[in-house]
C-alpha positions, 0 to 999 in steps of 0.5 A: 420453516427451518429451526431457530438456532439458539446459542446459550452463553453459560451452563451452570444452574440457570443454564443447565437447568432451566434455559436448555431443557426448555429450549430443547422442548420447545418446537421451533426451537433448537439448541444449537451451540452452548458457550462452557469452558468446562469439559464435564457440561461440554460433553453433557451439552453434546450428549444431552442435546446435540449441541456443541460446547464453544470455549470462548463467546467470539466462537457464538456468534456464527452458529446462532440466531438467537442468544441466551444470556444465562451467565453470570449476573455482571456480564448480562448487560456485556454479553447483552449489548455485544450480542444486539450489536451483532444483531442477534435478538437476547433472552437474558436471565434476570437480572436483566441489569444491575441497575435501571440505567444500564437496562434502559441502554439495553432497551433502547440498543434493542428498539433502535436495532429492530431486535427482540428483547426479552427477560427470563421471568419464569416465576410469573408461570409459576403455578402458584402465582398464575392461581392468585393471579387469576383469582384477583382478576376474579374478584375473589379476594376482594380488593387486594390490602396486602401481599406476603411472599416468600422465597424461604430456604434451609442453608446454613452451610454456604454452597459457595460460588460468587452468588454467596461470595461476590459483592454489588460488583458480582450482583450477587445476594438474594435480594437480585437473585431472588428478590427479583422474581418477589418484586416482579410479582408484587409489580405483576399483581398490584402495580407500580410502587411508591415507597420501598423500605429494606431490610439486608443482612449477612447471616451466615459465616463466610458470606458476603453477599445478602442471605437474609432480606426483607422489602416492603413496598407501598403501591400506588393503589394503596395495597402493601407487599411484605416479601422476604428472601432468605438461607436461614428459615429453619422452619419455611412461611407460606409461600403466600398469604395475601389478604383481600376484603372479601377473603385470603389466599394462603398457599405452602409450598414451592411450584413443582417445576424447578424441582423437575427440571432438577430432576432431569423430567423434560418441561414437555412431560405430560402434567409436568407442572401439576401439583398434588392436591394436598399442596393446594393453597386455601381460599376464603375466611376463618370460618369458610375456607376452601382449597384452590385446584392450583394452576398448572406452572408452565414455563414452557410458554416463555420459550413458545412466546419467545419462537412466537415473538420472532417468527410471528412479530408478536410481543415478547413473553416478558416486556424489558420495560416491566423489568426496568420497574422492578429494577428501579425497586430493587436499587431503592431496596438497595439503598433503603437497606444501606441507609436504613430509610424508606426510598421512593423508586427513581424514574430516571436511574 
C-alpha cells in the first residue's frame, strides 16, 4: 500500500524533536511537507527527511493526507478545525484545547466528518509509567491511596519564547504544558476526579506564564494525586512515589526518550527506550524493597497506532474524549489557583 503523506504544521521543540523523527520512523508513515517559515528548520526539513518546507499553511493542504498539529498551544484548535473541515484526519500536540468547550467542538467536527482525531499523549508511553501502570494492573501495590508525580527542572535563567512570556491567551505555563501530561496520568492510572485544588506561581524575574505549579486531585475511587511541575527545583523529587496498601513504588529520574530523540538517535534504534539498570525505580516496603526492570518507553507506537487507526479502522492511540477529562482538570486548576478554592471539574465547560 502506498505511504500515508503527513504535513507537520510547525517545527520548533514539539515538531522537530519529537513529531518528525517519529513520523520518519514509522512504517507507512511519511513526512511529506513540513509548514516552517524558517530557513535553517526549512533546510533541515529537507536534508533531514525528504520533505518540503511550505511558508505558509494554505500551501498544506495539497501535499498531505494527514495533518500534524505541533504549532503553538493558541493555534491547535484554529489549525485543528481548518484542517478536518478539509477533510484531513489531525494529531494535535497536547493541549489539545484551551479549554473543555473548545475540544468537544473539535470532537464533535471530527465524529460528524468521519475523520481520525487523536492527541499527542506521549507521556502515557513513558517507560516509567507503562511500569507503574503494570504493576497497579497486577496488584502489587495494593489498593492505590495516593500518587506523586513530578515533572521538576533546574531553570533559573528564563529560555524565553511565549511559553515563558505568553499569558492564557498564548496557553502558556507549565500547568498546560506539562501539568497536561501530570494530570492524564493520574486520570490514566486512578480515574475520574472529584475535586482539584491549585497552587501557581511566577518565580522567576522576567516570566509571566506559571513556572512553579502544584495540583492535587480527590478521584472518584477515593485515591489522591499530588503533582507538581516546576523551573525552579534545585535539588529534583522523585519522579514517582506512589503509595498502595501492600507496598510503594518510588522511581528518580526521567524516561530516557525525550533526551534521545534530542540527541538526534532515531525512536527505531535497537533499545532506544531502554533505561539502565541503576535508574530502575524501588518496589516494596521499608523493610523489603526490591528494584523494578523498568519497561521500555515506546513512543513509537503512538505513531503505529496512528497508521493503524487509518488504514485498519482501529482505535486511534489516544481517545480525544480522555483529553476532554483532563482538560476539564486543568480549567478547575486554573481557577482554584486563581481563587485560592478547591473546585470540582465541570462536565459542561
Amino acid at each position: 500500500m502506498s505511504e500515508i503523506e503527513v504535513g507537520l504544521v510547525g517545527y520548533g521543540t514539539a515538531g522537530a524533536f519529537f513529531h518528525a523523527p517519529l513520523i520518519h520512523a514509522t512504517p507507512g508513515l511519511r513526512l511529506s511537507a513540513v509548514v516552517t517559515g524558517n530557513p535553517v528548520r526549512a533546510d533541515e526539513v529537507a536534508t533531514r527527511y525528504g520533505a518540503v518546507a511550505v511558508p505558509v499553511l494554505d500551501e498544506l493542504w495539497d501535499r498531505c493526507d494527514l495533518v500534524v498539529v505541533a504549532s503553538p498551544n493558541k493555534t491547535h484548535v484554529t489549525v485543528a478545525t481548518e484542517a478536518l473541515t478539509r477533510g484531513k484526519p489531525v494529531v494535535v500536540d497536547k493541549p489539545l484545547a484551551r479549554t473543555a468547550k473548545e475540544a468537544r467542538q473539535l470532537v464533535r467536527l471530527a465524529a460528524e466528518r468521519k475523520l481520525m482525531l487523536t492527541v499527542f499523549q506521549n507521556r502515557r508511553w513513558d517507560g516509567d509509567f507503562r511500569t507503574l501502570t503494570r504493576l497497579t494492573e497486577e496488584g502489587r501495590l495494593g489498593d492505590v491511596l495516593r500518587l506523586e508525580s513530578r515533572f521538576e527542572r533546574w531553570r533559573p535563567v528564563p529560555k524565553g519564547g511565549w511559553r515563558e512570556s505568553g499569558g492564557a491567551e498564548e496557553v502558556a505555563g507549565l500547568l498546560y504544558d506539562l501539568g497536561s501530561h501530570l494530570v492524564d496520568q493520574a486520570l490514566q492510572l486512578l480515574g475520574p476526579v472529584r475535586d482539584v485544588y491549585a497552587e501557581s506561581d511566577v518565580r522567576r524575574e522576567g516570566v509571566a506564564a506559571d513556572d512553579d505549579t502544584f495540583i492535587a486531585l480527590s478521584h472518584v475511587g477515593g485515591a489522591r494525586s499530588h503533582l507538581w511541575a516546576g523551573a525552579m527545583a534545585a535539588q529534583l523529587g522523585p519522579r514517582f512515589r506512589v503509595l498502595g496498601s501492600r507496598a510503594a513504588y518510588v522511581k528518580h529520574g526521567m524516561d530516557v526518550q525525550e533526551e534521545r530523540l534530542r540527541a538526534g538517535i532515531s525512536p527505531d534504534s535497537p533499545g532506544f527506550g531502554a533505561e539502565n539498570e541503576e535508574m530502575w525505580g524501588l518496589l516494596g516496603t521499608e523493610d523489603a524493597k526490591a528494584a523494578v526492570p523498568t519497561e521500555h518507553g515506546a513512543y513509537l507506537d503512538f505513531y503505529r497506532g496512528v497508521e493503524s487507526c487509518l488504514r485498519a479502522g482501529t482505535p486511534p492511540p489516544v481517545s480525544p474524549e480522555s483529553v476532554i477529562d483532563a482538560l476539564a482538570v486543568l480549567e478547575a486548576a486554573r481557577l482554584s489557583a486563581a481563587e485560592r478554592v478547591v473546585v470540582q471539574p465541570r462536565e459542561d465547560t
